[in-house]
N, C-alpha and C positions, 0 to 999 in steps of 0.2 A: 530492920535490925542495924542499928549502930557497926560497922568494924573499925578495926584499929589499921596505919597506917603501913607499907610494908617499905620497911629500908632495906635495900639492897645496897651488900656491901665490899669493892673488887678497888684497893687501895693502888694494884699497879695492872694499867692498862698499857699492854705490850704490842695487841695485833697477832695473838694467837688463836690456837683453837676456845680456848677457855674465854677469850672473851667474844670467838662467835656465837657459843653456846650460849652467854649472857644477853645477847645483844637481842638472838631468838625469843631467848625464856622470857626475858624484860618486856620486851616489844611486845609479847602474844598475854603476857598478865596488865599490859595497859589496857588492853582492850577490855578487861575483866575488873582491874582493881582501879577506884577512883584515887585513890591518896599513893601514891608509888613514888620513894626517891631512889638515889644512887648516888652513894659515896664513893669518890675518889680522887687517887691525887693527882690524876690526869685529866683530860679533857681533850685531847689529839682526838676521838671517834664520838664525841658528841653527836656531830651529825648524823649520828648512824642511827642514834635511840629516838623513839617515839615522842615526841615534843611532849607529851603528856606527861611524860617522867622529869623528875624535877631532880636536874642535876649538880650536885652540893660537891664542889671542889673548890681549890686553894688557884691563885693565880696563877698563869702558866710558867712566868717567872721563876713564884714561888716552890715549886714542886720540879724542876729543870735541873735533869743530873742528880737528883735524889740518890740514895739508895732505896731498897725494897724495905728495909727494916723503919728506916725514917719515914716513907710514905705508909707504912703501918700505923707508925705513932701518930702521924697529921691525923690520920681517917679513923683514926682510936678518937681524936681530940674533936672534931667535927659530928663522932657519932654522940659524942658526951654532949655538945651544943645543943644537937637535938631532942637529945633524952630532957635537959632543961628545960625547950620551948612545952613539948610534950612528952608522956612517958607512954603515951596507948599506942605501940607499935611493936613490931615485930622485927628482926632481924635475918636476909637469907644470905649468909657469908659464901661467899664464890673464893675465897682466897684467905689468906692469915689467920684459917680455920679456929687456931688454937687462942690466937690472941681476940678473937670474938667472941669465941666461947667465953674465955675470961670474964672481959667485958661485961658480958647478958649475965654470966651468973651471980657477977657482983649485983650487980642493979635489977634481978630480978624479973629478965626479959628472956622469953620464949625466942627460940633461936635454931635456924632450919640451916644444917651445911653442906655446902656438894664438895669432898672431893673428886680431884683432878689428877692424879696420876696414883699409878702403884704404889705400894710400902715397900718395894722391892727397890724404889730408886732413893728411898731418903730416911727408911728405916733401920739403917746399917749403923745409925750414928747411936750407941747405948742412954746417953742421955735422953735424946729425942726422941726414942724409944718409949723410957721411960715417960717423959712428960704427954707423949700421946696416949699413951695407955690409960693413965689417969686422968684426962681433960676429955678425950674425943667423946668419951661417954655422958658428960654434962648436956652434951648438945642434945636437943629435943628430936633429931631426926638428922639421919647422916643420908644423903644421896651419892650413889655410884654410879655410872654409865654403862660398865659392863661386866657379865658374866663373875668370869675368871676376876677382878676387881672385886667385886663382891665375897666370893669366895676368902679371897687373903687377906681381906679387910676383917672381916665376920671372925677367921682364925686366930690372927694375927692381934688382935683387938679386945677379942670378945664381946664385937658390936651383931646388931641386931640391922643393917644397913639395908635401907629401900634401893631397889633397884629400876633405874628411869635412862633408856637408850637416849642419846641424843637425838632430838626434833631434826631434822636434815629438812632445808630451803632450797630444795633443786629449783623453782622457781624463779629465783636470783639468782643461781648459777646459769640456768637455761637462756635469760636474758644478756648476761653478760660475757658468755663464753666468745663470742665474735664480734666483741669489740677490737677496731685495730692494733694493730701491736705499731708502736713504732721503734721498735727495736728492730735491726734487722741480721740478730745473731742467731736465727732459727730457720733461715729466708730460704737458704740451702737445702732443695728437697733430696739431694744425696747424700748426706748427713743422716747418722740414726741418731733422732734427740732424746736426750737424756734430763729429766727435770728433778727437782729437792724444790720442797719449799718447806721453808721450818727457822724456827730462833736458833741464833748462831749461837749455839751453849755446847755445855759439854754432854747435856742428856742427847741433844740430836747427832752428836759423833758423825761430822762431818770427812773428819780425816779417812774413816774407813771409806764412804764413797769416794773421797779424791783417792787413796790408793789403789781400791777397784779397776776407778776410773782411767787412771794412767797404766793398768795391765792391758785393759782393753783398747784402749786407746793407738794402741801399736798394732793391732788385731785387725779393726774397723775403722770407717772413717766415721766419726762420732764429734756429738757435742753435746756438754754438760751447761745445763744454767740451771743455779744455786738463787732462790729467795730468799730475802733473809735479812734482820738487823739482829745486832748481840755483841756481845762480850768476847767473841772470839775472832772477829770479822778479821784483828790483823795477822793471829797465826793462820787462819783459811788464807790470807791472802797472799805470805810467806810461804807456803806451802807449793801456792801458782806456781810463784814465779820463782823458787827455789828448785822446781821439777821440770820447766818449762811448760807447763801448762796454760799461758795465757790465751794462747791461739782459739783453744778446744773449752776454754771454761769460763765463763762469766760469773760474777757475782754483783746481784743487783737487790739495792733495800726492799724490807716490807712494799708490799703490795695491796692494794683497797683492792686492785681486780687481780689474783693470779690466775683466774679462770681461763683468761683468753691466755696464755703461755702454756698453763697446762694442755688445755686443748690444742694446740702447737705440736705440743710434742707426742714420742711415741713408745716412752715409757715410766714411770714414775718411779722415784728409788724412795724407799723411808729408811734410815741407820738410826735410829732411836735405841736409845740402852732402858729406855721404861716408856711407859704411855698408861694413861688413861683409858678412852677410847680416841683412839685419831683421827681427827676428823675428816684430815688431809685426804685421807683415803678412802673416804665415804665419795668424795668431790671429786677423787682421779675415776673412781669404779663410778661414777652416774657420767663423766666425759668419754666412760667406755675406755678408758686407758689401761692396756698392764701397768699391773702393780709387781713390784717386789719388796718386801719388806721383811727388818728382822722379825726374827721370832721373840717379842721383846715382852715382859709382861706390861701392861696388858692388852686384847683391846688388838691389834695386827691379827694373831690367828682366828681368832671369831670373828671379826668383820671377811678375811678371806677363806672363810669355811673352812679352815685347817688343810689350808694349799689347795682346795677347787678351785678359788677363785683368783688364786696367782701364788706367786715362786715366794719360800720363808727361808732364811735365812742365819745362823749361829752370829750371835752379838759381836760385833767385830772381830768376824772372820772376811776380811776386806777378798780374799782367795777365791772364797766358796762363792759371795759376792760376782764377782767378775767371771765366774762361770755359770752362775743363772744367768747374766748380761746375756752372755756370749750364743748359752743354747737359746735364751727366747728369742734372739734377733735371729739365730736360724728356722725358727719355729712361730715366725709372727703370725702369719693365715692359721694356723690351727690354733696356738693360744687365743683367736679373737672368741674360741668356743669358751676360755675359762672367762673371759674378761665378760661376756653376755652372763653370764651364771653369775657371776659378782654382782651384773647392773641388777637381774630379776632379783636379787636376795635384798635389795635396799630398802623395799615396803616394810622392812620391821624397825625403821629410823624413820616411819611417816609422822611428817612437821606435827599433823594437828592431832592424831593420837600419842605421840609424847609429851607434846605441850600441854594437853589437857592434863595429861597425871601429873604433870608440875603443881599444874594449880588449885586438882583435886585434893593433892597432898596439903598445901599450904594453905590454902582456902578455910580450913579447922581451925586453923591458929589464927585467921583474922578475925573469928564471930572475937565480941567481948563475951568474958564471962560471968 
């Protein structure tokens, strides 16, 4: 039987979780689907996709220093090209949900979309409110990653939303956890390490762990290293050195491996003010590390079993923060019981039964009809 092509379509590739969730789904539907592209305005993690996917972007020149709106329009403009060359394709929007949806519904194209985070972090705006309300239900199929997400979407919406955990590659984590560091801001085994990794935005609320950080700091003798590229890197870095913190805290760019620094370290903080499901924390709980993280919707309390599997926290309450620090670092031989509970609970994010209902799901809309 004939199918039709699947464009996949994610216009700003950042190095977050959402695009390791891409890179997974993409990579496990090559294996399945023969005609597979991917639209975007980036091309920095090419290497990461399965050579079999045929990747349709602008020159690296051309898309440098964009904003996110502009790189919408490009990969609006490049999905229009294609629809010219051929129209027997499908569309699975990873991002600019609503301007895809658009898109497909003008021209008449079957269109599968994953959100990535809560309506808690961007549905406060009444207009975009509105405008979701009325578009998100165009789409042929909405995907969630978890639970609670599901739940506020469905309410919130009045969507009927498939529910699909994230695929988890311990596999490639496993490989890459002890790769050298050659940093040697962690080298100190009298030091209690403290790691973040995340986009330096305002949803990961950085400031609450650097104020944590500097109550505890006077406490223990500690060190904070910060992952991370974004829009906020100069106030995070005013902040150092405004409090004297440079001694005790690093800040170093995105990471291809933060596996081996996580594994370094011996505790992992998330300050997220919303989340999807994080993936961060799927990756610190398979290195066996405590976690502590807000209680953010959504995606933190169901990944740590609603605190078995580590310390949650009030949306920046930098305070409350810096007194989970303070008790797990007294209590690290007994919490290594919650952080084992956390690793056995990870089989319900296994890579090839997720991936599979990826493609079960979309697989329908590739027969022609």
């Amino acid at each position: 039987m004939q199918t039709k092509s699947l464009i996949l379509f994610m216009p700003s590739i950042e190095g977050g979780g959402v695009e390791k969730n891409l890179i997974i789904i993409s990579n496990y539907f090559s294996k399945k689907i023969k005609n597979i592209k991917l639209i975007s305005a980036e091309n920095r993690l090419h290497n990461f996709f399965n050579k079999k996917i045929n990747f349709i972007s602008p020159s690296r020149k051309f898309s440098k220093n964009k904003n996110k709106i502009t790189k919408y329009l490009i990969c609006l403009f490049l999905l229009f090209k294609e629809y010219l060359k051929n129209k027997n394709f499908i569309i699975f929007a990873f991002q600019a949900n609503i301007y895809a949806i658009i898109f497909a519904k003008i021209l008449n194209i079957k269109i599968i979309t994953r959100s990535n985070s809560s309506p808690s972090g961007w549905s406060k705006n009444p207009l975009k409110k509105i405008l979701f309300k009325f578009f998100l239900p165009m789409a042929n199929e909405i995907i969630v990653n978890s639970y609670d997400f599901k739940k506020q979407m469905d309410k919130e919406f009045n969507l009927e939303t498939k529910l699909i955990l994230n695929p988890f590659d311990y596999k490639k984590i496993k490989k890459l956890k002890n790769e050298k560091i050659k940093d040697n801001f962690f080298k100190d085994k009298k030091n209690f390490k403290i790691i973040n990794t995340a986009r330096l935005t305002d949803q990961k609320d950085h400031l609450t762990l650097l104020k944590a950080f500097k109550i505890i700091n006077k406490k223990i003798k500690s060190k904070l290293l910060i992952i991370g590229s974004g829009k906020n890197k100069e106030i995070i870095k005013n902040y150092i050195s405004e409090n004297n913190l440079h001694y005790s805290v690093k800040l170093i760019p995105f990471q291809n491996n933060p596996y081996n620094y996580i594994n370094a370290a011996d505790l992992f903080i998330l300050t997220s003010k919303f989340e999807g499901l994080p993936n961060v924390l799927l990756e610190a709980l398979s290195l066996k590390k405590f976690v502590i993280s807000t209680n953010c919707p959504t995606g933190p309390s169901e990944i740590l079993l609603h605190g078995k599997a580590g310390y949650l926290f009030e949306i920046g309450n930098y305070k409350q923060l810096a007194k989970k620090i303070l008790i797990h670092y007294k209590k690290q031989r007994r919490n290594r019981l919650m952080t084992n509970y956390g690793y056995l609970s990870l089989s319900r994010y296994d890579y090839k039964k997720n991936c599979e209902k990826y493609f079960n799901l979309i697989s329908d809309y590739l027969k022609n009809e």
